[in-house]
Structure formats: structure tokens, C-alpha cells
C-alpha positions, 0 to 999 in steps of 0.5 A: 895568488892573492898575496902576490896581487896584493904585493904588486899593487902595494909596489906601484903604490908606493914605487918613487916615481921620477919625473920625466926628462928631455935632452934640449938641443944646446942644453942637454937634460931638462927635468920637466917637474916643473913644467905644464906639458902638452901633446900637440895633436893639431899641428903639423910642425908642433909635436909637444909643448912645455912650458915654466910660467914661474921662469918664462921658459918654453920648450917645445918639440919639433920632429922628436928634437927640443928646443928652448926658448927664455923670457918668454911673455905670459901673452905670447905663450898663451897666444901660442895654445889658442891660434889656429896655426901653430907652426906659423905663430911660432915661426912669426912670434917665438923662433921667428927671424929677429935677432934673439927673439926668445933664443936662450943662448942671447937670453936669460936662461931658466934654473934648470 
């Protein structure tokens, strides 16, 4: 019993761990290991946020889809964490209603 507890814990010790991934609506399969990512628990529209500050390349999660979004300013990303809304920060400063605000297909995409 003890050898075969011994065993196990040596596995998941030394088991390779891959990082995570998500599919990008227009994109495909992002690898996150790059990424700061967070659950979003405080809005209702926003479900999870990750972020390449190297790249300025946000994805973010909406109703288990993801999005991306490129060049994004440093002050716009943190504007982002710390406002009371969310949702209507995004709407208003990210995705918002310029032509190409941050869309990635009329700006530069991240390495990834």
C-alpha cells in the first residue's frame, strides 16, 4: 500500500504538465503559457480574462466563447480589472463601436 502511494505521488510529481488552451472565435487554438489569466466572478457579461502584456493581446471570455483582441494599451487593459462595470467598460473601450477598435483581424496579430 505504501509503495503504490509512493508511486502515485512520484507520477504526479514528475507527470509533464501541458499548458492550458482555448479555441478563439476567428482563431483557432490558443496556448495560454504565455498569459496572465483570471475567473471573473463580478460580471455578468465577462466570465474569464487573459491577458500577454509582452504582446498586448487580450482574450477574453464571454458565455464560453473567446475572443481576441490586439495592440491593446497597457492603461486600457488595467482600466479594464479595476472599473466597477465590466461589461460596459468593454463594450465602450475594447470591442466598442469604432471601426477596428482592438479587433485583431484589422490589427496586428500576437505570436501565437
Amino acid at each position: 500500500m505504501i509503495r503504490a502511494a509512493t508511486s502515485l505521488i512520484l507520477y504526479l510529481l514528475t507527470a509533464p504538465f501541458g499548458s492550458e488552451t482555448v479555441d478563439v472565435r476567428d482563431r483557432g487554438a490558443v496556448d495560454l503559457k504565455t498569459f496572465e489569466c483570471r475567473d471573473i466572478n463580478r460580471s455578468s457579461l465577462i466570465q474569464r480574462v487573459c491577458h500577454d502584456h509582452a504582446q498586448r493581446y487580450l482574450i477574453v471570455g464571454i458565455s464560453g466563447s473567446y475572443d481576441d483582441y490586439c495592440e491593446l494599451p497597457q492603461q486600457t487593459f488595467d482600466g479594464f480589472m479595476t472599473v466597477p462595470s465590466m461589461g460596459q467598460f468593454f463594450k465602450a473601450h475594447t470591442r466598442g463601436s469604432e471601426p477596428d477598435h482592438y479587433d485583431c483581424r484589422t490589427r496586428r496579430r500576437a505570436n501565437h
